[in-house]
C-alpha positions as CSV (number, residue, x, y, z in Angstrom):
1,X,82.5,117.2,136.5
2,X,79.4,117.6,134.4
3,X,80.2,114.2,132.3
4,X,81.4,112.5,135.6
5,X,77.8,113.5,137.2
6,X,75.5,112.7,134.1
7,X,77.3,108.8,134.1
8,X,76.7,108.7,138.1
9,X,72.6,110.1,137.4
10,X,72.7,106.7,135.2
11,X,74.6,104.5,137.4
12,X,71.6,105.7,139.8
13,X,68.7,104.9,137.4
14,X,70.0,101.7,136.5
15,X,69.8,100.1,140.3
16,X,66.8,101.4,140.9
17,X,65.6,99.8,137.5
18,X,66.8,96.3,138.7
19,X,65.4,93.9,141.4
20,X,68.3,93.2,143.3
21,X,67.6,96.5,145.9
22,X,64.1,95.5,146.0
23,X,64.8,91.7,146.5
24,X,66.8,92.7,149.3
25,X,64.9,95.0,150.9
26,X,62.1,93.4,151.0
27,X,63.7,90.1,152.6
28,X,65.8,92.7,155.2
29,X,62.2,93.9,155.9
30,X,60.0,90.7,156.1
31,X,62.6,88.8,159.0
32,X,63.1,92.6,160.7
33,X,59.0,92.5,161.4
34,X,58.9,88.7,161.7
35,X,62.0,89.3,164.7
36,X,59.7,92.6,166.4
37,X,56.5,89.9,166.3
38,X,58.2,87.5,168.7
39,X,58.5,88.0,172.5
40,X,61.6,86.1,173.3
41,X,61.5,84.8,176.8
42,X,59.4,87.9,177.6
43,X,62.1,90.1,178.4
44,X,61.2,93.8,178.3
45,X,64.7,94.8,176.8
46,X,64.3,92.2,174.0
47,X,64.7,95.4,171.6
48,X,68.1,95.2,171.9
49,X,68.5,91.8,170.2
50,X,66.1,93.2,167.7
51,X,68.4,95.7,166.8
52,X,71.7,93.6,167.0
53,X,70.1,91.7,164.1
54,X,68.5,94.1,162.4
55,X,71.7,96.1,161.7
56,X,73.2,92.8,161.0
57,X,71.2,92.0,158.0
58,X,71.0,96.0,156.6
59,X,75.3,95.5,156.6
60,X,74.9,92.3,154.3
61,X,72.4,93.9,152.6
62,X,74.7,97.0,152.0
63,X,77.7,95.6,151.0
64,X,76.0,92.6,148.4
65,X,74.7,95.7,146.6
66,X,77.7,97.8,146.6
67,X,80.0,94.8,145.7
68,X,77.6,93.2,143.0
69,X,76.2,96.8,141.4
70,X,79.9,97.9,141.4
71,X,81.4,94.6,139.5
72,X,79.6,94.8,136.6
73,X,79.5,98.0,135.5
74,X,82.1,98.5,133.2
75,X,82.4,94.8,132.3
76,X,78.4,95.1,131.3
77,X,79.5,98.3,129.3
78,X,82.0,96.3,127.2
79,X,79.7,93.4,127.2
80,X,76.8,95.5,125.6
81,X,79.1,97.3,123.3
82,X,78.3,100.3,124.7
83,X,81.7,101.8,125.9
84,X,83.3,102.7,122.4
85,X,80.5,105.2,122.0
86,X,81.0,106.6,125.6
87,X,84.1,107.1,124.9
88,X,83.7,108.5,121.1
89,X,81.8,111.1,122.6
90,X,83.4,114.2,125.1
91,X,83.5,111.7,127.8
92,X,87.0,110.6,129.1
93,X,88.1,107.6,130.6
94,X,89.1,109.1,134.1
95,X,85.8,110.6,133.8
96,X,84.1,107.5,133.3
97,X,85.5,106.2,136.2
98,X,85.1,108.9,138.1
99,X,81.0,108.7,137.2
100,X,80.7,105.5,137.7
101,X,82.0,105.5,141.1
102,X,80.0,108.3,142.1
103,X,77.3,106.6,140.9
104,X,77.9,103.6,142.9
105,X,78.3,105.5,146.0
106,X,75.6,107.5,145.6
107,X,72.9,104.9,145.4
108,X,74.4,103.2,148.3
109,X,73.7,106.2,149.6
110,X,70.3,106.0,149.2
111,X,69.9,102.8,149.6
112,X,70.9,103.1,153.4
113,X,68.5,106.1,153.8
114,X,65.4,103.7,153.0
115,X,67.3,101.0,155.0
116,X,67.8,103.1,158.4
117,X,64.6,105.1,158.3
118,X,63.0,101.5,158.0
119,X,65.0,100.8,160.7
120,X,64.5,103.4,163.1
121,X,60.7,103.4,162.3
122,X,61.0,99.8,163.8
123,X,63.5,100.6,166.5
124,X,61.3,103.6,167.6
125,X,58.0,101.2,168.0
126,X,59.0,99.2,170.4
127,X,61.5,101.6,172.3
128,X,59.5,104.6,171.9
129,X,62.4,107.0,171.2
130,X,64.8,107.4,169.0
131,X,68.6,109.5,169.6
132,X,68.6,110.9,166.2
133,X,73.0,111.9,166.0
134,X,73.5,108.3,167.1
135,X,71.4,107.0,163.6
136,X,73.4,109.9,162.0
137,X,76.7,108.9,162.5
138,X,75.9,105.4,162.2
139,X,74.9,106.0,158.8
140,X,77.5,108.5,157.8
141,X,80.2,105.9,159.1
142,X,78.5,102.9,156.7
143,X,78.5,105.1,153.8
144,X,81.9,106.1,154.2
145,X,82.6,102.3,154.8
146,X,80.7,101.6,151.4
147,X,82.6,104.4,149.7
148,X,85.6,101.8,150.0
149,X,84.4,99.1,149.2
150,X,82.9,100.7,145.9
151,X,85.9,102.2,145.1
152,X,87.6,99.1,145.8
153,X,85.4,96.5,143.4
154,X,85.3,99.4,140.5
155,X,89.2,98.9,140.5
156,X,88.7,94.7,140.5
157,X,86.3,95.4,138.0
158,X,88.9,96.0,135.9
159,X,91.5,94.0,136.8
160,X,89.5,90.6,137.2
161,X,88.2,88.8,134.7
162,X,84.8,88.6,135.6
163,X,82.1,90.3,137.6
164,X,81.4,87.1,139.4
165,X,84.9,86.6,140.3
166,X,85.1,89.8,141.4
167,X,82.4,89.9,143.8
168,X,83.3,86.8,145.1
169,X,86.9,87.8,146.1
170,X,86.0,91.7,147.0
171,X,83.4,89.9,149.3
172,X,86.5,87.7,150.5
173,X,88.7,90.8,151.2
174,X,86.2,93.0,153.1
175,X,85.4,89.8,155.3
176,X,89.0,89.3,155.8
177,X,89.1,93.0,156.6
178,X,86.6,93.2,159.0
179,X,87.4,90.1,161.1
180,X,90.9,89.6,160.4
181,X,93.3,92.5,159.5
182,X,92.4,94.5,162.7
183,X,93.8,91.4,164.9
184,X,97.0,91.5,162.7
185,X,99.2,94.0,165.0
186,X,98.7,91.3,168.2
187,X,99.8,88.3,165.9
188,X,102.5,90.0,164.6
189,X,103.9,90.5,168.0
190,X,104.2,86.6,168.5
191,X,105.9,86.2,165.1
192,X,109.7,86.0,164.4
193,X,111.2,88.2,161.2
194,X,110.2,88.6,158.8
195,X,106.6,87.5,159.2
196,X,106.0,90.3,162.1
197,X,107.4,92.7,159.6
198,X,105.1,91.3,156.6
199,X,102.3,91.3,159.6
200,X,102.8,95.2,160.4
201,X,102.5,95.9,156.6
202,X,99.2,94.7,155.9
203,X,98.1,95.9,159.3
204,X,98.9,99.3,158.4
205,X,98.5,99.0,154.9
206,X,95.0,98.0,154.4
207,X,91.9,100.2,155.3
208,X,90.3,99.1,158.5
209,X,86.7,98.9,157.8
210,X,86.1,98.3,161.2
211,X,86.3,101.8,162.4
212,X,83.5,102.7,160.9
213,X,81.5,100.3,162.8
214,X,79.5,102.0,165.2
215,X,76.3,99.9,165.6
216,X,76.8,99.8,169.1
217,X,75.9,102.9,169.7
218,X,72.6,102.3,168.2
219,X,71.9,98.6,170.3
220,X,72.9,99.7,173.3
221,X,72.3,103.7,173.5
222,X,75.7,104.8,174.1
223,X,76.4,108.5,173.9
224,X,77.4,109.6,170.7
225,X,81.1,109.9,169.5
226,X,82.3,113.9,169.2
227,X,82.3,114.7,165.8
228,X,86.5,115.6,165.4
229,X,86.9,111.4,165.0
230,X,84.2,110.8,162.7
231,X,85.8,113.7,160.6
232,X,89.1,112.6,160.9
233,X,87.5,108.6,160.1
234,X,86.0,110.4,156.9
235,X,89.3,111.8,155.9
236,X,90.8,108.3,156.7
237,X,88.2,106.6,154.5
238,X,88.5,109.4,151.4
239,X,92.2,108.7,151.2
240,X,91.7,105.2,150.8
241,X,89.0,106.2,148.2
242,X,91.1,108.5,145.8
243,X,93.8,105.5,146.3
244,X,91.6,102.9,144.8
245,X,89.7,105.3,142.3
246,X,93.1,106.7,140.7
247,X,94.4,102.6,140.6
248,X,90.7,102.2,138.5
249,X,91.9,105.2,136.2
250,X,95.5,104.2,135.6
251,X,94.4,100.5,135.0
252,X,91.6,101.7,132.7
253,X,94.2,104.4,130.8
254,X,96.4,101.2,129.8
255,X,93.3,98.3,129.3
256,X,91.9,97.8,125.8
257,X,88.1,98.9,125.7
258,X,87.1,96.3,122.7
C-alpha cells in the first residue's frame, strides 16, 4: 500500500495545484452569498430555498471535479511520457490504479469538507442552528456517491479514447443514473418480454446513486437516518467500487502503456 498511497499524496497535490477546484468554488460561493442577500417575497422560511440550491450547485460542483480530475489521469501520464518510468520503478500496475483512485477519492474528499463547512457556515447564518449528524451523513453519503463515480471514470479512462469523451459520457451515465435507472423497475412492469427482463437487469445491475441522496434531510430538518442503512449504503457503494477499480486493473494488465 505504500506505492498505492505515495501516487494518491500526488494525485492530491496535483488538484490542488490546478484551477479548476478554485474556479469552482469560487463561483459555488459567489451565487450561494448572492442567493442569502435576497429576500424573496419576504418569507421568513426563505432558507429553505437557499439550501435546496445551494446543495444543488455543491453536487455539480462535486461530480465535474471527480469526473474531469478522474479522466485524465492516466491518459495525461501517457501523454507526458511519464508512465514508463512509473512503471520501471517498484510501482505496479494494479498499484497504480489502485493510487490513483485513492487519490481521486481522496481529494473529493476534501473538496466536500471546504464545500459543506462553507455551506453550513451559510446555512447556520440565517437559521441560526445547525444539526451537526444530519451534515454528517449528508456528506459521508456524497463521498461514498463520489467514490463511484471515481472509480467508475478511472475505468473509462482507460477504455475511451479520450479524457473529453470520457467525461462527457461518465457525465451522461451518472445523469442517466440518477434520474432514470431508479424509474426502471415501474417501466418494466408495463413492458412485454423480453424488454421487462432487459428492464430488471439494468435496474438491478447498475449502482443507484440515488440512495445516497440525502439532501433532504438538510433542506427540510428531518431527523436523521439510523446509522445500520448508511452502513449497509457504504457497503453497497464499496462493492460497486472494488467492481469498477478491479475492471481498471484487468483493462490496464492487457492495454499497451506507450
Amino acid at each position: 500500500m505504500k506505492n498505492a498511497i505515495a501516487v494518491a499524496g500526488v494525485v492530491v497535490k496535483e488538484l490542488y495545484r490546478r484551477k479548476d477546484f478554485y474556479v469552482l468554488f469560487i463561483v459555488t460561493v459567489l451565487i450561494c452569498l448572492v442567493m442569502a442577500s435576497v429576500n424573496i417575497y419576504d418569507d421568513a422560511h426563505i432558507a429553505r430555498y437557499l439550501k435546496e440550491i445551494s446543495l444543488l450547485l455543491i453536487w455539480i460542483s462535486s461530480l465535474v471535479i471527480a469526473i474531469t480530475t478522474t479522466a485524465r489521469q492516466i491518459p495525461a501520464e501517457r501523454e507526458n511520457r511519464t508512465l514508463i518510468p512509473l512503471l520501471a520503478k517498484p510501482l505496479s500496475r494494479t498499484e497504480l490504479v489502485a493510487g490513483k483512485f485513492l487519490g481521486c477519492w481522496l481529494a473529493c474528499g476534501l473538496t466536500l469538507l471546504c464545500f459543506y463547512v462553507f455551506f453550513g457556515a451559510l446555512a447556520a447564518s440565517r437559521e441560526h442552528h445547525w444539526p451537526l449528524e444530519n451534515y454528517v451523513q449528508a456528506a459521508l453519503m456524497h463521498w461514498c456517491l463520489l467514490g463511484i463515480v471515481v472509480s467508475m471514470s478511472l475505468l473509462g479512462s482507460l477504455v475511451f479514447a479520450a479524457p473529453s469523451s470520457n467525461s462527457t459520457i461518465c457525465a451522461v451515465v451518472v445523469t442517466g443514473i440518477l434520474f432514470v435507472a431508479r424509474h426502471l423497475d415501474q417501466v418494466a412492469v408495463t413492458r412485454p418480454e423480453p424488454f421487462r427482463t432487459v428492464a430488471y437487469i439494468f435496474y438491478y445491475a447498475l449502482p443507484h446513486l440515488e440512495f445516497y441522496d440525502l439532501r433532504d434531510l438538510i433542506i427540510h430538518d428531518w431527523p436523521p437516518v439510523e446509522w445500520k442503512y448508511v452502513s449497509l449504503a457504504g457497503l453497497y457503494g464499496a462493492f460497486y467500487m472494488a467492481v469498477f477499480v478491479i475492471g481498471a486493473c484487468l483493462v490496464f494488465r492487457r492495454k499497451a502503456v506507450n
